[in-house]
SEVEXPA-16147 format. One line per 4 residues: number of its first residue (from 1); their letters; for each residue x, y, z of N, C-alpha, C. Coordinates in nm, 4 decimals. Example, Ala and Ser with C-alpha at 12.3 -4.5 7.8 and 13.67 -1.06 7.14 Angstrom:
BEGIN
1> AS> 1.3190 -0.5690 0.7800 1.2300 -0.4500 0.7800 1.3200 -0.3300 0.7800  1.2850 -0.2250 0.7080 1.3670 -0.1060 0.7140 1.2900 0.0030 0.7870
This chain:
BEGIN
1> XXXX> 2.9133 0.2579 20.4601 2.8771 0.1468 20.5476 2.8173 0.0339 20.4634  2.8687 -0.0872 20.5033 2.8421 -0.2300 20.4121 2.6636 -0.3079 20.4881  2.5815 -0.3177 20.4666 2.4801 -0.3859 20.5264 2.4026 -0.4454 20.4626  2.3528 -0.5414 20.5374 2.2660 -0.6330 20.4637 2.1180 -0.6071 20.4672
5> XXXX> 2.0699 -0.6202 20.4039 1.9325 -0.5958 20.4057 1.8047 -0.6810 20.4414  1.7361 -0.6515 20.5376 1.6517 -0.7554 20.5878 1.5039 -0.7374 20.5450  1.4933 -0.6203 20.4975 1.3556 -0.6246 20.3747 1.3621 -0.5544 20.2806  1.2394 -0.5637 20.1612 1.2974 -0.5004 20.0859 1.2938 -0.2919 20.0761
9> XXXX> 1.3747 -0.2634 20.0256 1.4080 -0.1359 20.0238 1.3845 -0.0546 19.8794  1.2764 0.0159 19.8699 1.2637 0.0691 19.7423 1.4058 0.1861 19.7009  1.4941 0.1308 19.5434 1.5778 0.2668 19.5066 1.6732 0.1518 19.5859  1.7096 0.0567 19.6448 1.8394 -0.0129 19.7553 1.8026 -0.1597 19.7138
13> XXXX> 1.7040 -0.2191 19.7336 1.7834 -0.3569 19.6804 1.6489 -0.4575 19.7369  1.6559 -0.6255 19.7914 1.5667 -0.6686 19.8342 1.6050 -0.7459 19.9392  1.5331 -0.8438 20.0065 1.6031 -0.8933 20.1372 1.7058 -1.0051 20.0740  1.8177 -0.9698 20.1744 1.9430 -1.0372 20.1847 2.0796 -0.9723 20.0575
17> XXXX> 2.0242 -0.8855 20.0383 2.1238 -0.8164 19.9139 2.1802 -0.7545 20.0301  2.3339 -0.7137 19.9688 2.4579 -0.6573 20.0347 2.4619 -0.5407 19.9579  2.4090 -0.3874 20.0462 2.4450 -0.2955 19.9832 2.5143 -0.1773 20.0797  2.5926 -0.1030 19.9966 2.6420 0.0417 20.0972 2.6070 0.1035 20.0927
21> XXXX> 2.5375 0.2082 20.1717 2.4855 0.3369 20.2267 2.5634 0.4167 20.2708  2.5139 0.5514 20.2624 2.6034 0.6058 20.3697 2.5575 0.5862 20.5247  2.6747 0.6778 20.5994 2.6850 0.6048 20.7809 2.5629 0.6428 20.7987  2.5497 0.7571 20.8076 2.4333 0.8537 20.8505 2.2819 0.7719 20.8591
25> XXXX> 2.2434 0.7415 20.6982 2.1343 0.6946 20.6456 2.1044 0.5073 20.7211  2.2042 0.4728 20.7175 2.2520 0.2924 20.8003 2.2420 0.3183 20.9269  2.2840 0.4181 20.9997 2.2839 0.4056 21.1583 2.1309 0.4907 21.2268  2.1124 0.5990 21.1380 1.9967 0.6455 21.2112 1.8616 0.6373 21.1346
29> XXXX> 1.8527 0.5427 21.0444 1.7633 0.4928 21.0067 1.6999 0.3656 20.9562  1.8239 0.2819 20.8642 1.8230 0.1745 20.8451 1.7871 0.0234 20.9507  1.9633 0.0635 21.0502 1.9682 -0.0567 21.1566 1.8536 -0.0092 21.2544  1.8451 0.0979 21.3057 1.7356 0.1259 21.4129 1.5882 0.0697 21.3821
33> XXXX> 1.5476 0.0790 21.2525 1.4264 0.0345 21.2260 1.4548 -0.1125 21.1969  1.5419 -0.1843 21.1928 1.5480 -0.3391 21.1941 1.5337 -0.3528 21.0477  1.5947 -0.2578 20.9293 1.5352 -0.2930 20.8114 1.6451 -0.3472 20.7460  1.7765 -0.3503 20.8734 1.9138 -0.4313 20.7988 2.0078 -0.4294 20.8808
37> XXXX> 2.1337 -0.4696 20.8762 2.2274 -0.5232 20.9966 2.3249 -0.4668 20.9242  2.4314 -0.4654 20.9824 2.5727 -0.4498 20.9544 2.6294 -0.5799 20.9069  2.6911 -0.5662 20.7678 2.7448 -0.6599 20.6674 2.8635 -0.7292 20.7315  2.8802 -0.7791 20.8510 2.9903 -0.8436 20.8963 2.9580 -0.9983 20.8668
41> XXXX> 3.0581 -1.0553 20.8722 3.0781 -1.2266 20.8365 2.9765 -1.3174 20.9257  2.9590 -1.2709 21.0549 2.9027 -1.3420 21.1084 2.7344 -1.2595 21.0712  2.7065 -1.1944 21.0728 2.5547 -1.1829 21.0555 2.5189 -1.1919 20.8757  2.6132 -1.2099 20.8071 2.5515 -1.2136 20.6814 2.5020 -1.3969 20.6345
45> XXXX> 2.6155 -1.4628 20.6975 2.5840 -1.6166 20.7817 2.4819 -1.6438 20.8004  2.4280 -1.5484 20.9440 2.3228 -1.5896 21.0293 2.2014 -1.5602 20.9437  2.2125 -1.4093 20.8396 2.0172 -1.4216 20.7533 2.0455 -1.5181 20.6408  2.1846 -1.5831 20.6123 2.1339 -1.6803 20.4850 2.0626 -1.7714 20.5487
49> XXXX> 2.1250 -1.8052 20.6687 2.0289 -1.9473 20.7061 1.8724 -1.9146 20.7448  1.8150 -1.7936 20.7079 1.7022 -1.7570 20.7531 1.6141 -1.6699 20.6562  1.6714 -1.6559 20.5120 1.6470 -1.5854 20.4232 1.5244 -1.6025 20.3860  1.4781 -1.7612 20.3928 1.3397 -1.8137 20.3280 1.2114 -1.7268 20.3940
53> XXXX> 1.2758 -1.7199 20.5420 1.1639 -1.7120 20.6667 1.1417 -1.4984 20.6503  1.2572 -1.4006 20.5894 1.2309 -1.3391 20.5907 1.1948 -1.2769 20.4215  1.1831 -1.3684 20.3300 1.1167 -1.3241 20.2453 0.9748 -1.3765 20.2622  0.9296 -1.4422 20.3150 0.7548 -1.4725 20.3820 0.6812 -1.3757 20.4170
57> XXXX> 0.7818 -1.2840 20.5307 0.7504 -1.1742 20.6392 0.7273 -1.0989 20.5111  0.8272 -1.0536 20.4231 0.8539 -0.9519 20.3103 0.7130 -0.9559 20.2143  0.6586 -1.0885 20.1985 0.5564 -1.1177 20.0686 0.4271 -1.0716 20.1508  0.4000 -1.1257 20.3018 0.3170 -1.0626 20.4084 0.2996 -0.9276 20.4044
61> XXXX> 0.3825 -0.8142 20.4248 0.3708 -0.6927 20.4625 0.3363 -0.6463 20.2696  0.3564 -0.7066 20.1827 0.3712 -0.6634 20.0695 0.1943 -0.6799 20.0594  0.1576 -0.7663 20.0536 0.0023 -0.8303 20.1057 -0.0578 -0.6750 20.1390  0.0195 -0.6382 20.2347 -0.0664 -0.5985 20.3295 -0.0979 -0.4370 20.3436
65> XXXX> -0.0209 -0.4400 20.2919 0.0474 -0.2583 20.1922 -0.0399 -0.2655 20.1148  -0.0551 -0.3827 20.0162 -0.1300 -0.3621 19.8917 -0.3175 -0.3410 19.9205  -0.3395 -0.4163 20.0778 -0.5368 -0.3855 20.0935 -0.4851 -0.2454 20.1780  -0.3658 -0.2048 20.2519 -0.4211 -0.0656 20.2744 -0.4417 0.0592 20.1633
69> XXXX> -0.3475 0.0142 20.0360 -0.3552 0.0648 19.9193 -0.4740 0.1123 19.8835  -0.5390 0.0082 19.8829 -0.6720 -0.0424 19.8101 -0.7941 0.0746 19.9151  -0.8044 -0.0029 20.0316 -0.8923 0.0992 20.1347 -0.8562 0.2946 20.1230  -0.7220 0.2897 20.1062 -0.6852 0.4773 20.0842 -0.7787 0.5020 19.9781
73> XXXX> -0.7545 0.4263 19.8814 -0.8422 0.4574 19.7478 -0.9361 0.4993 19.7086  -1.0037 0.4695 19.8224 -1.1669 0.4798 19.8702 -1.2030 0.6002 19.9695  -1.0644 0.6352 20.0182 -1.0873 0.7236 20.1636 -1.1307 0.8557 20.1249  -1.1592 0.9755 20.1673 -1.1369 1.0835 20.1615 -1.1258 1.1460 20.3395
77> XXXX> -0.9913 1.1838 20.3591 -0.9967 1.1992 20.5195 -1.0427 1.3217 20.5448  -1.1471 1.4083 20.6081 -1.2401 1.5402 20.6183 -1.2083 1.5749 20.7604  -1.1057 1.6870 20.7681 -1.0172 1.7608 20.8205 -1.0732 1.8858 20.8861  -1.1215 1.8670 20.9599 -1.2291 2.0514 21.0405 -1.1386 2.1011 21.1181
81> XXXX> -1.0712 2.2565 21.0616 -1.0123 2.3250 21.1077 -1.0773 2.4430 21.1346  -1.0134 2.5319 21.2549 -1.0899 2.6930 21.2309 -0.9930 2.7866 21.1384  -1.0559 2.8688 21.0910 -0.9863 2.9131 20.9657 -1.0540 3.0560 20.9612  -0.9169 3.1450 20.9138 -0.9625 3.3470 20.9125 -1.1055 3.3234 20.7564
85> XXXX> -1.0756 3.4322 20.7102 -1.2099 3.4625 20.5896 -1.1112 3.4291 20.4846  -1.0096 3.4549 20.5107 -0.9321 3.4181 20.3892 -0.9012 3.2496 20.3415  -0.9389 3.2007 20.4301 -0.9106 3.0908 20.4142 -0.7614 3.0082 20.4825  -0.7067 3.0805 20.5699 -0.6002 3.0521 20.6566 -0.6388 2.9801 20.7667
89> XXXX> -0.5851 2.8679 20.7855 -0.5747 2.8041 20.8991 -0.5444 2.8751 21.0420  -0.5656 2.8657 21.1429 -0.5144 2.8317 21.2565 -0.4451 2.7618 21.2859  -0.3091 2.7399 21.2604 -0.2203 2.6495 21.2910 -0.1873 2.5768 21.1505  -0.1379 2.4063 21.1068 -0.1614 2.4063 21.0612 -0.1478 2.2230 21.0456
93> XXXX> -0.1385 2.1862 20.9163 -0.1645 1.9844 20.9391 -0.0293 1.9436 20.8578  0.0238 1.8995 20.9361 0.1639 1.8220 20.9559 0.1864 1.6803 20.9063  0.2709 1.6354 20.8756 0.3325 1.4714 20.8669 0.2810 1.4121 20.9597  0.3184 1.4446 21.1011 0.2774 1.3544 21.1852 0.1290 1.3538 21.2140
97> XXXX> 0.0105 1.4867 21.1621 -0.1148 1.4456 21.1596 -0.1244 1.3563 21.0504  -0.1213 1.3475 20.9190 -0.1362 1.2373 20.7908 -0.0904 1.1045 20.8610  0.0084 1.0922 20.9690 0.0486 0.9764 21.0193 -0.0422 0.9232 21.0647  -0.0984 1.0494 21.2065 -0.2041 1.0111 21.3003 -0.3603 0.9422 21.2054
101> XXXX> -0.3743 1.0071 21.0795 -0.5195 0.9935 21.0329 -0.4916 0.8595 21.0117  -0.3974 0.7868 20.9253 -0.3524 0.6855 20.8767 -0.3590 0.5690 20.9616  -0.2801 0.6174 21.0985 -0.2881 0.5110 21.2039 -0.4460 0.4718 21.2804  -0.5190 0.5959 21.2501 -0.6384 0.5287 21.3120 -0.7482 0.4260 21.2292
105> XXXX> -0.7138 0.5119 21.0651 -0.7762 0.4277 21.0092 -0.7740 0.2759 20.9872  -0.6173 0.2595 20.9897 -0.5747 0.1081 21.0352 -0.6304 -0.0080 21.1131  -0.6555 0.1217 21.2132 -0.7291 0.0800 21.3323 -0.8837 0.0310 21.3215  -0.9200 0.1017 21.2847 -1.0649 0.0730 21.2413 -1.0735 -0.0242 21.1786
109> XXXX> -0.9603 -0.0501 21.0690 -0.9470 -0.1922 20.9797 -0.9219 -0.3064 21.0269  -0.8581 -0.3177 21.1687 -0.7958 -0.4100 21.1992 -0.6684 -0.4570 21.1291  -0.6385 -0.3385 21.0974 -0.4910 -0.4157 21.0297 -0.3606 -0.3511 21.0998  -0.2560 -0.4773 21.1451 -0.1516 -0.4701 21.2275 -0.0323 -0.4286 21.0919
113> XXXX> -0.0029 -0.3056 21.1286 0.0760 -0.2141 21.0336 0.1913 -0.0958 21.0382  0.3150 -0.1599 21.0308 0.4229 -0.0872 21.0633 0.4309 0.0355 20.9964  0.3291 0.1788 20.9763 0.4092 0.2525 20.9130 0.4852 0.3522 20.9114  0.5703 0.4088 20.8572 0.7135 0.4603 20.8765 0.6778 0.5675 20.8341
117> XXXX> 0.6581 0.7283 20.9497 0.6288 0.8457 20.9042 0.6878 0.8947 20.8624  0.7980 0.8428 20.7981 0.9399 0.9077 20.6877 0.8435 0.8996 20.5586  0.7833 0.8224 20.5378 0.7765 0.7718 20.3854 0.5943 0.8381 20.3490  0.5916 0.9032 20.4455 0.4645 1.0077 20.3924 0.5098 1.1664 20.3806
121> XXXX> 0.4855 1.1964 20.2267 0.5689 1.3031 20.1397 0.4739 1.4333 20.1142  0.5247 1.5099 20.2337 0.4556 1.6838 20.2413 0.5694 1.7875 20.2180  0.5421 1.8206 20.1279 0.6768 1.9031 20.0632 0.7128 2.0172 20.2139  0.5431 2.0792 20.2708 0.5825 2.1559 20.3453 0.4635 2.1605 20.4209
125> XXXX> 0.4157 2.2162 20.5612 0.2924 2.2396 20.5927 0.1677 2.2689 20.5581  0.0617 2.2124 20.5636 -0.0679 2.2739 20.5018 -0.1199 2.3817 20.5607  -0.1625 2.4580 20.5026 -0.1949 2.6121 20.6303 -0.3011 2.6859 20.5866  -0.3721 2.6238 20.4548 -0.5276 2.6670 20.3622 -0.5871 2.5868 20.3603
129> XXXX> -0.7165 2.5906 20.3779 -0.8712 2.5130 20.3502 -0.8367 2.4768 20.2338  -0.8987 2.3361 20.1716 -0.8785 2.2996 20.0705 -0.8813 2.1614 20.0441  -0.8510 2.0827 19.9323 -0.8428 1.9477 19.8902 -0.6953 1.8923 19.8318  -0.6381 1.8185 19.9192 -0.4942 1.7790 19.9381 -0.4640 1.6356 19.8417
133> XXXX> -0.3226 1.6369 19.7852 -0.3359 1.4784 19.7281 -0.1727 1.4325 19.8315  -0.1725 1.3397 19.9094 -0.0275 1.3219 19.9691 0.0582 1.2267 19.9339  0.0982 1.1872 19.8927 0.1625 1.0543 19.8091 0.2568 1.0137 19.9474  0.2273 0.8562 19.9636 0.2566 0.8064 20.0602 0.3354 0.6426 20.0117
137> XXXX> 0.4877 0.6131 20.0606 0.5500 0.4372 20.0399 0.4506 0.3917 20.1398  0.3855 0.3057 20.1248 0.3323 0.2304 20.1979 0.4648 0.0846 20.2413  0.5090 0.0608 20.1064 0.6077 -0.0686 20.0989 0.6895 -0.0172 19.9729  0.7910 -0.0885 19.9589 0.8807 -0.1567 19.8433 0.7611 -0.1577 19.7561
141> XXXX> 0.7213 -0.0722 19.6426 0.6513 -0.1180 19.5092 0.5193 -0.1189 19.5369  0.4861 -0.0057 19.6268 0.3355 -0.0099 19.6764 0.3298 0.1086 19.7023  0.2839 0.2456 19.6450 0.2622 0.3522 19.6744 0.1847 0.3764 19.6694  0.0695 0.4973 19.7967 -0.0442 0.5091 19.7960 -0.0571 0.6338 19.7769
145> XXXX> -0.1929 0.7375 19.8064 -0.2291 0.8357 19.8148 -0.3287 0.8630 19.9003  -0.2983 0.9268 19.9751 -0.3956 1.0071 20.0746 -0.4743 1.1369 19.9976  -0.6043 1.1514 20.0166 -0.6466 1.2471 20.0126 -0.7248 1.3471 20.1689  -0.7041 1.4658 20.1322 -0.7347 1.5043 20.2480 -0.8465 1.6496 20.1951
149> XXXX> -0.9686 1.6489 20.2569 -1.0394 1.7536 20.2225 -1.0307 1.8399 20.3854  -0.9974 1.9569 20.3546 -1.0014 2.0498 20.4686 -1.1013 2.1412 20.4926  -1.2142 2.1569 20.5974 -1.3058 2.2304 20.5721 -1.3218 2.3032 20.6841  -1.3678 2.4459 20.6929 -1.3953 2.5208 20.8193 -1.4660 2.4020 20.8726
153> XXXX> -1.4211 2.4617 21.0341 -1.4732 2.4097 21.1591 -1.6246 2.3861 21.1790  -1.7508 2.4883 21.1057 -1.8280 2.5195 21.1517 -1.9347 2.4306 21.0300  -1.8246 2.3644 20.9408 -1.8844 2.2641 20.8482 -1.9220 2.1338 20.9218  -1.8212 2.1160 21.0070 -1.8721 1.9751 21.1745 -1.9389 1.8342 21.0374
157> XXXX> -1.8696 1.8134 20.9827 -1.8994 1.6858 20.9262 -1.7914 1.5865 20.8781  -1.7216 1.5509 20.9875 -1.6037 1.4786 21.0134 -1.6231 1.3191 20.9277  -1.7545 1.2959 20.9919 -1.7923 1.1472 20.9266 -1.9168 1.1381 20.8325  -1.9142 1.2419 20.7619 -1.9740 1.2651 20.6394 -1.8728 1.2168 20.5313
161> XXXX> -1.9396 1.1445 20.4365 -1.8938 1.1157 20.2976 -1.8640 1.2265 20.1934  -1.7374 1.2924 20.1957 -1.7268 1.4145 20.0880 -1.6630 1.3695 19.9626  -1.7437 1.3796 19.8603 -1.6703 1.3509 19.7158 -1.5517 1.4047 19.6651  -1.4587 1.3617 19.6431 -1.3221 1.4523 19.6123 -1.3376 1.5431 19.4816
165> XXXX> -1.3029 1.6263 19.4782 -1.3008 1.7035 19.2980 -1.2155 1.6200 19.2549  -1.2650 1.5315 19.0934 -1.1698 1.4897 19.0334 -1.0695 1.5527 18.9561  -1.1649 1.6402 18.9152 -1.0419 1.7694 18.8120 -0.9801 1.8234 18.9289  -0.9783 1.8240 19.0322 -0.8928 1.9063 19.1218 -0.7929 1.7795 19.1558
169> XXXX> -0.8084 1.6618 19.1643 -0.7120 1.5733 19.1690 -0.6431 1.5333 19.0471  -0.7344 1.4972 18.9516 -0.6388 1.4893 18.8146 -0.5023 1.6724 18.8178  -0.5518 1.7372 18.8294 -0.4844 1.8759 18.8188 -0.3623 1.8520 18.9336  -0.4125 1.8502 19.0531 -0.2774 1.7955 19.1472 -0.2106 1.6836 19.1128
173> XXXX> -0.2264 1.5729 19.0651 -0.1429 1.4560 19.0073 -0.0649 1.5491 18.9266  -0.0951 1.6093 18.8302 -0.0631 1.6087 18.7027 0.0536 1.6934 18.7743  0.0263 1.8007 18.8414 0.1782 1.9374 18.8878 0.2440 1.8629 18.9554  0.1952 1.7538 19.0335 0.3010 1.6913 19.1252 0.4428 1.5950 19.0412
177> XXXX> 0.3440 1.5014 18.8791 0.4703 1.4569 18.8099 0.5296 1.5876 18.7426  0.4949 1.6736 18.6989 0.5334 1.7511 18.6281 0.6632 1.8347 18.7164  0.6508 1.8203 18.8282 0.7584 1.8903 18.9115 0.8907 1.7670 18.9561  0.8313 1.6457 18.9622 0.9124 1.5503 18.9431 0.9630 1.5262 18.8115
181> XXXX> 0.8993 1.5544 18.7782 1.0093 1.5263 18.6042 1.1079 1.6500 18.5837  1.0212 1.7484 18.6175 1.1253 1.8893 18.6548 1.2681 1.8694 18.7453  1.2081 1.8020 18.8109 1.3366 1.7726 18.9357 1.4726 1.7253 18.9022  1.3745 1.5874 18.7932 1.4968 1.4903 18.7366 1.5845 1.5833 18.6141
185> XXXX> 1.4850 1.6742 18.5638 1.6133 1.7142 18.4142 1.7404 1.8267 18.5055  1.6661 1.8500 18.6149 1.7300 1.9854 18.6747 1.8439 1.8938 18.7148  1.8828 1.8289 18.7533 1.9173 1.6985 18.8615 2.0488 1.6463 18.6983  1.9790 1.6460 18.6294 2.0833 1.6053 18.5048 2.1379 1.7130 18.4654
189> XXXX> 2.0646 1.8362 18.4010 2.1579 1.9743 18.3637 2.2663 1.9753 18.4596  2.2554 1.9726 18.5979 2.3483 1.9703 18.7206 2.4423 1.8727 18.6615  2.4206 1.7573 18.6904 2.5129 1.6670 18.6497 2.6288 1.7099 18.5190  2.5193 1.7529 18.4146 2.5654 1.7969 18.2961 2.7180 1.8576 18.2815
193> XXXX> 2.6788 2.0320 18.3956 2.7214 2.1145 18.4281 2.8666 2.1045 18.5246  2.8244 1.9818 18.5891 2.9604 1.9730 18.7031 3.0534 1.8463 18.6523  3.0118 1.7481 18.5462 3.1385 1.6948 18.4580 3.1773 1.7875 18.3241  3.0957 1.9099 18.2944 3.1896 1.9685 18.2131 3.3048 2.0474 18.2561
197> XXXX> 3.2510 2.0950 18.3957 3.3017 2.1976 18.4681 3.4761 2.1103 18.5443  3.4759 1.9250 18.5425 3.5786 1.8817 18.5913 3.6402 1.8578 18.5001  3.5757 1.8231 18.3642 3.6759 1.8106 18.2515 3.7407 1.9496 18.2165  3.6875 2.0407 18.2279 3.7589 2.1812 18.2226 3.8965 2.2020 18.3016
201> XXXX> 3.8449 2.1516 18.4433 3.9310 2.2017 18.5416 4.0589 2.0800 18.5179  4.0527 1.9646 18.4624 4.1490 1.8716 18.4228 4.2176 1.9118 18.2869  4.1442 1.9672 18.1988 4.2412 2.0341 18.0740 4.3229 2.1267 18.1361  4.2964 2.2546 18.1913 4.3045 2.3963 18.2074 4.4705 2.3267 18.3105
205> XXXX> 4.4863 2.1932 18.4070 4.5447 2.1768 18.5057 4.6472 2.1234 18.4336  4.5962 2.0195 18.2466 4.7383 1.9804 18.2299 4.7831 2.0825 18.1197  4.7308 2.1766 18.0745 4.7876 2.3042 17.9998 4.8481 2.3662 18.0920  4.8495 2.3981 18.2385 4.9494 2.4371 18.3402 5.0482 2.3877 18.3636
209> XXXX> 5.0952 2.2380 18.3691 5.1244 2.1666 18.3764 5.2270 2.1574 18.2868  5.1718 2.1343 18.1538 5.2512 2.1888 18.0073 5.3342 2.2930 17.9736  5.2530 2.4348 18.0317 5.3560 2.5600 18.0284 5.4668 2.5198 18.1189  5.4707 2.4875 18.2528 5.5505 2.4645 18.3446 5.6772 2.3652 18.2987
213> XXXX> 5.6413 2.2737 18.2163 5.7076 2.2540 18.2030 5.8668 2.2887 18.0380  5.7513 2.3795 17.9391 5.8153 2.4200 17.8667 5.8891 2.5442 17.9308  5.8516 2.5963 18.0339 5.9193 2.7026 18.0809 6.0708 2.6577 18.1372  6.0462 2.4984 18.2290 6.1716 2.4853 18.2489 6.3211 2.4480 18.1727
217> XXXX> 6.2439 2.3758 18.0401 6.3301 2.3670 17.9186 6.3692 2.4948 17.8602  6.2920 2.5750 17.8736 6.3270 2.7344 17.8117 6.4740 2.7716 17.9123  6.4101 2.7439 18.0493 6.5527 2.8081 18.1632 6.6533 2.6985 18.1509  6.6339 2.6021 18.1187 6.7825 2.4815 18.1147 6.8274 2.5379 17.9548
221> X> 6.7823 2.5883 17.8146 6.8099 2.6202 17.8011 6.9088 2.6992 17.7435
């Protein structure tokens, strides 16, 4: 699918660039959130004549990403769950709670803020007491971090100031690139592995190819 882009898109491009996606990613996420149109003649027309007005909006929200940046920085969100002896949750804290904490704090800020609970990154449920690091797109070139301290229920100090462990955050930064860099070589060996594996299957097809055809000179003959 061909579309234009009406803000900018981290990894895709910036407003008014013409890029293809797939359908999937353009129809149930892209156009629905208004973050781009379908690349036809007449609407690629209609944002040039308006391009100025939506890179403004674009430099605005970029603004604005960057003081919620700034305020996360400072946060530590203190999470009272009930929890066994082991340290197991009751249930457990989700995407859409990191959404919910996020949206209220906003709130408290007064700041009018579109954010997109796609782009807050929990590999999987939280389900242990503990001290969380969540890496969150705020915008295009603005990534934040949530921290989250989780404490039994019977700790009741929601709006208490809790100091984060720094060695426990330096230590989570550090496994979180370290598994991303993991990701990327794995991600290339793959790559590695499946153009050796087509150049194989393209030799092996014209050495078939080859016998076949010395065989038929053998039968003519």
């Amino acid at each position: 699918m061909k579309i234009v882009l009406n803000r900018d898109i981290k990894n895709l491009g910036k407003v008014g660039d013409i890029v293809v996606v797939k359908d999937g990613y353009g129809r149930n996420f892209l156009l629905p959130k208004g973050y781009a149109i379908v690349a036809t003649k007449a609407n690629v027309e209609k944002l040039q004549n308006k391009i100025d007005e939506l890179k403004k909006q674009n430099a605005v929200l970029f603004e604005k990403a960057q003081k919620i940046n700034e305020i996360l920085d400072k946060v530590v969100f203190n999470v009272v769950r009930q929890a066994a002896d082991d340290d197991t949750m009751y249930g457990s804290i989700r995407t859409r709670d990191v959404y919910n904490f996020i949206c209220d704090l906003l709130k408290k800020n007064n700041i009018d803020f579109s954010l997109d609970i796609g782009s807050i990154k929990i590999a999987e449920p939280i389900k242990t007491l503990g001290q969380y690091i969540i890496n969150v797109e705020l915008f295009s070139g603005v990534d934040a971090i949530v921290r989250l301290n989780v404490c039994r229920a019977i700790a009741d100090f929601e709006d208490d100031v809790v100091e984060f462990d720094k060695k426990r955050e330096k230590s989570l930064l550090t496994s979180k690139n370290a598994k991303e860099n993991a990701d990327k070589v794995l991600q290339q060996e793959v790559a590695k592995v499946e153009a050796k594996n087509s150049n194989e299957k393209v030799e092996n097809n014209k050495e078939k190819k080859d016998e076949a055809k010395n065989e038929t000179k053998d039968e003519a003959k």
